[in-house]
N, C-alpha and C positions, 0 to 999 in steps of 0.2 A: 722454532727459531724465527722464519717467516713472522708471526705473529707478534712475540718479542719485539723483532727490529721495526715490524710496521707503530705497534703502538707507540715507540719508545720517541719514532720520526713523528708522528703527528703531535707530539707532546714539545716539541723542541722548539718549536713557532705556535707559542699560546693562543694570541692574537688571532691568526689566518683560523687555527682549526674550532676558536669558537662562535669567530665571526660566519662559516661557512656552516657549522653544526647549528648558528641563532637562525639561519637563514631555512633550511629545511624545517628547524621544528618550528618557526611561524608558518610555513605553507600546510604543515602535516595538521596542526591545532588547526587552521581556517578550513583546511578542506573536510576535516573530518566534521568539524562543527555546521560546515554548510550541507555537504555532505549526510549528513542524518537530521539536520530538519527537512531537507528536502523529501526523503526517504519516510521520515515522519508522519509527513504532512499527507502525505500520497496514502499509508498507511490508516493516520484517520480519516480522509475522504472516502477510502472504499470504507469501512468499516462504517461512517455514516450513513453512506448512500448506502451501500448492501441491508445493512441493519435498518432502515425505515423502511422498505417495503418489501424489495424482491427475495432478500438472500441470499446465499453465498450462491447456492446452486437449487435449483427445479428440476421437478419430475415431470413430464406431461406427455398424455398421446401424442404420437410422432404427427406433426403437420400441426400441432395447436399454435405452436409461436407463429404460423404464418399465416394462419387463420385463427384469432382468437375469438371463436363460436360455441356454446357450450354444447355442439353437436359433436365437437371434438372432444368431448371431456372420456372420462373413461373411470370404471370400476376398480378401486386400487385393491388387488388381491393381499393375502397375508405373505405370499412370497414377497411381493415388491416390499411392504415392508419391511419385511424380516433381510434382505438385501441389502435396504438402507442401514437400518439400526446394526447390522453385522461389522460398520464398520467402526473403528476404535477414535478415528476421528470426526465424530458427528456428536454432537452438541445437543443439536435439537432439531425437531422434525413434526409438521406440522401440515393438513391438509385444507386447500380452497375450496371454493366454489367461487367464482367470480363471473359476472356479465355486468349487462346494461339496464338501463330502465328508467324511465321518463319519472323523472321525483316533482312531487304536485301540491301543492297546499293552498287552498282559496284559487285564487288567480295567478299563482308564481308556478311554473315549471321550470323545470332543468332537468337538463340530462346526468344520469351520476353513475359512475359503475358502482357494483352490491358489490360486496365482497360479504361469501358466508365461511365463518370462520370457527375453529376451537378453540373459544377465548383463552384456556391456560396455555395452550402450544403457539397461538398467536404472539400472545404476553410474552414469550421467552425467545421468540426470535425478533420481534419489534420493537418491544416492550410497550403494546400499543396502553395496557394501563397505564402507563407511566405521563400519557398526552391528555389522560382524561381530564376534563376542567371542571366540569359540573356533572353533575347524575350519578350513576354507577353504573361499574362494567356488568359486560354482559356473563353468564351463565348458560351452559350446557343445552338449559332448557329454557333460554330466553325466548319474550315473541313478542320482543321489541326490539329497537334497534340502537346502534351509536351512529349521531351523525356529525360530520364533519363542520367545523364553527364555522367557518364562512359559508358553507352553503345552507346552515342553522340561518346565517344573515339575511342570503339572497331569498330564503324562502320565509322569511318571519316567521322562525319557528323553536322553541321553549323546550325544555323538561317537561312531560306529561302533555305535550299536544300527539297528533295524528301525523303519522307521512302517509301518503298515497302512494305508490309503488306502480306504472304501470309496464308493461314489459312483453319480450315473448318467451315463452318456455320450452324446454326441450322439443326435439321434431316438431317444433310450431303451435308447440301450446299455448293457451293464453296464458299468460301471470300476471294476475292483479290483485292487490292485498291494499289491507289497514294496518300502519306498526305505529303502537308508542314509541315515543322518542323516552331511553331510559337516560342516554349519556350524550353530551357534548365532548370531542375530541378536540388538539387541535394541533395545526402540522404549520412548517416554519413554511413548506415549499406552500407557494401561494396555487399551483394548481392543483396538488391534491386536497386542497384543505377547502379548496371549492367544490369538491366533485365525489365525494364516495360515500358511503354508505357501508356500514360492517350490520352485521347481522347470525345470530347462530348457525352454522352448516348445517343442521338440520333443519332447521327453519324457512332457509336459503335451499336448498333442496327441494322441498314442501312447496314453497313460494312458484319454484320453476319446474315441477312434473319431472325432477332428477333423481329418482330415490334413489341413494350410496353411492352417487356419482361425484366427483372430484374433476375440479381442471387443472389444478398443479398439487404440488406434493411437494414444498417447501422445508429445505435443507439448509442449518448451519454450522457452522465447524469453529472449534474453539478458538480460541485469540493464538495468535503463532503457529497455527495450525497453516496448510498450504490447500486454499480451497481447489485451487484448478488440480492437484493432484488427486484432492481426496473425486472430482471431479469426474477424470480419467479411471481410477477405479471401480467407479459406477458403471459408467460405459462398457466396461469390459464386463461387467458383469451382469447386464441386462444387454449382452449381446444377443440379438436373436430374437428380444422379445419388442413387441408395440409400442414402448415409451421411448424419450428421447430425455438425456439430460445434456441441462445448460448452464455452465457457469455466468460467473457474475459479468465476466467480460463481452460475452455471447451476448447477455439481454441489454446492459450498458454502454455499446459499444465509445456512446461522445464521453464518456467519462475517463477512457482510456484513450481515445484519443488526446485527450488536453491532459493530461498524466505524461504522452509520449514525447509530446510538444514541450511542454516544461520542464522535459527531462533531456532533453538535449540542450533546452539553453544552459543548466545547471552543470553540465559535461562540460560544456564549452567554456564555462566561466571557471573551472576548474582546470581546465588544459593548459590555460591563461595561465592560470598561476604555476601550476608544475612547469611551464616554458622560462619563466621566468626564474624558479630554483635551477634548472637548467644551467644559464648562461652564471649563475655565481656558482656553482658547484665549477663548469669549466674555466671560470676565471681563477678560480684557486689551484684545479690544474695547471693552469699555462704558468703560475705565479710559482708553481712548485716545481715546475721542470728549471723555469729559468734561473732559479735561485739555486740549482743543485748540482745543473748540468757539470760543474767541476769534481765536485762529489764523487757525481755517476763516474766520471772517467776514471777518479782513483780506486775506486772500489772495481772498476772493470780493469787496469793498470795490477791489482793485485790478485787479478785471477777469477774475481766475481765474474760466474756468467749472464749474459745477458738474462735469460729467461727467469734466473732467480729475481734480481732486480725489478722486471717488471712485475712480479708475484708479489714482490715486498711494495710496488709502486699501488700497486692494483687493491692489493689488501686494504694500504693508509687509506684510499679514497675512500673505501667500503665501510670503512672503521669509522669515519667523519661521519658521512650519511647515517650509518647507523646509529649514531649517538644523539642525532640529530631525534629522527624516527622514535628510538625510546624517549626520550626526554617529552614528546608532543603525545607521541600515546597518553605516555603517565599521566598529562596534564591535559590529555583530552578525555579521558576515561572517566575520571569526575565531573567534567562539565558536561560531558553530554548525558551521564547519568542522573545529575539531578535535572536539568531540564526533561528526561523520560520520565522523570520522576513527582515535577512539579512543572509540567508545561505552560508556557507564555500563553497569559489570556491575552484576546483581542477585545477592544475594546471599542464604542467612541461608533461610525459610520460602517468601519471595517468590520466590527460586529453582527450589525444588519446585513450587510453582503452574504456573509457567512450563514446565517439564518435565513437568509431567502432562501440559499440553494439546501436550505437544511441538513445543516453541519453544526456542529457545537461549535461557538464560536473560541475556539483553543488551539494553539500552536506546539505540538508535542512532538521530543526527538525522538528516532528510532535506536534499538542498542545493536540493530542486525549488526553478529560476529566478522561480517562480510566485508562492513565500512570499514571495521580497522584492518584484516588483513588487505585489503585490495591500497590502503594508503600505503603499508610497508611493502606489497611488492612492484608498484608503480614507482615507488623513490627508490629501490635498490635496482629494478629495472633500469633506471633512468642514468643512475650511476655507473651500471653496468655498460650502458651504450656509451658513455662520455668515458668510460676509462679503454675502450679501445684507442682513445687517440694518444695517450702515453705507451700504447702498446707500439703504435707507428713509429713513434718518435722514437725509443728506446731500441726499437728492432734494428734502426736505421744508424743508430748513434755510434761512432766511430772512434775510439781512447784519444787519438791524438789531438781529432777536435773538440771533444770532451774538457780533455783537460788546456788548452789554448781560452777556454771561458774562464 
């Protein structure tokens, strides 16, 4: 019955209940749309930045991230694998060797870190084939190298020349080597793409007196996948033993930072607007007590008790709001679907921004289930606090003055 009488009352003033229902689903369609590009956008910067070099998560002897020495590297047993790959959300799984080493050609040096790698397991968490420009990728059993195009520039160096390599190796060995140059790579972030050197892990090994040594043990987890989780069940699971794992947020810390920062202007500019659904949602309140207040009294005059009245008061408002809420879902559910679906390219200067800090330069929504519920219960929430003031008013309402309006 409640239900009945409340629909039948918001129906009876066309006008009020769809000027206050137009007002909600404009705030529910802008915040959800703003709302999951932000969410989006956050989602392809990790997945950019994780996906070009670190990975979701790392394996490494405990003290490497604080000393990155290859004195700290360590021998990856078959249990440690078998650990990793145990788990059902792991993707892909690939092991380094990385240091330093003075890179040399004629009269040009530079400093560059090696990185010695399993070209197919590299390829699938970086897609480092995918950056190749000239030459060819490397092989299991390569003993040449891929090097980086700007520092191919700063060393005026081709397909089929020489790198020089000089360096120190394990417990203070010397490493010094000759590699053909097989492949040119090249990377948007302008300091990596002046500074590294890939090279086969076996090779890279050989190079630095580390035979089966490794310094990280690089982990990815599938797209919608939750890497800090899959993260924490690493951890627990190489409880006890000499490695450490670190997620993506661990080794990236500024990149969550300005995540955290833009994500509170984005709250805030959204508080904005649910402040403002607010004051018309309680404008339609104050409009509906004053316009009824006679109503109330004969309906309290014939016996209606108070408490039912404000159930039936309480419901109408919920019933608005809600109508509101569905109608913006509906019509926000398709647009933020194709925008995940066919994301906004950048173009033009803003492009190049984007490619500095090497990101695809694209603008993609998120469909997290999360955005939309948290829009329906932040507006039925919001209703819920504004409908206690017909609760005061109705508690307090007295038949005689009731009906005197």
């Amino acid at each position: 019955m409640v239900f009945k009488l409340a629909w039948r009352n918001i129906w009876r003033n066309k006008r009020r209940t769809m000027i206050t229902a137009a007002s909600v689903f404009t705030a529910v369609i802008l915040a959800l749309v703003m709302r999951s590009a932000q969410l989006g956008s956050y989602e392809h910067m990790i997945n950019n930045v994780v996906g070009f070099y670190t990975g979701h998560i790392q394996v490494h002897k405990k003290g490497y991230w604080d000393e990155k020495s290859i004195d700290n590297s360590f021998v990856p047993t078959d249990t440690i694998y078998n650990i990793i790959n145990s788990g059902h959300d792991v993707s892909a799984v690939t092991p380094r060797f990385e240091s330093f080493a003075l890179a040399s050609a004629q009269e040009q040096t530079k400093g560059t870190m090696v990185a010695g790698i399993e070209p197919a397991g590299e390829d699938k968490v970086t897609n480092l084939k995918g950056k190749l420009v000239q030459g060819s990728y490397l092989t299991d059993s390569s003993n040449g190298v891929l090097l980086a195009e700007g520092l191919a520039k700063e060393l005026k160096l081709g397909i089929g020349d020489t790198l020089v390599l000089l360096g120190q190796g394990y417990h203070g060995a010397t490493a010094a080597g000759l590699f053909p140059i097989t492949g040119i790579v090249k990377f948007p972030t302008p300091d990596l793409n002046k500074g590294i050197v890939y090279m086969a892990i076996a090779k890279a090994r050989d190079f630095y007196s580390a035979d089966h040594r490794v310094t990280s043990i690089v982990v990815s987890v599938p797209a919608g996948k939750d890497a800090l989780a899959v993260a924490g069940e690493l951890r627990r699971a190489f409880k006890g033993m000499p490695v450490e794992v670190l997620d993506w947020k661990q080794m990236i810390p500024d990149l969550v930072q300005l995540i955290k920062v833009d994500n509170v202007g984005g709250i805030i500019t959204i508080a904005i607007l649910y402040m403002v659904i607010s004051f018309g949602i309680f404008s339609t309140i104050l409009m509906m007590l004053s316009e009824r207040m006679h109503e109330f009294g004969v309906l309290m005059a014939v016996g209606m008790k108070k408490m039912l009245l404000i159930r039936i008061v309480t419901v109408e408002i919920l019933m608005i709001s809600a109508l509101g809420i569905i109608l913006g879902l509906a019509l926000g559910l398709p647009i933020v679907g194709y925008f995940h679906l066919n994301p906004i390219h950048v173009t033009g200067e803003s492009a190049k921004v984007y490619e500095q800090y090497g990101m695809e330069a694209i603008f993609p929504f998120s469909m997290k289930w999360t955005i939309f519920l948290w829009q329906t219960v932040v507006v039925e929430g919001i209703t819920l606090l504004l409908a206690f003031y017909p609760y005061l008013r109705l508690s307090r309402l007295k038949t005689i003055d009731a009906l005197k309006t």
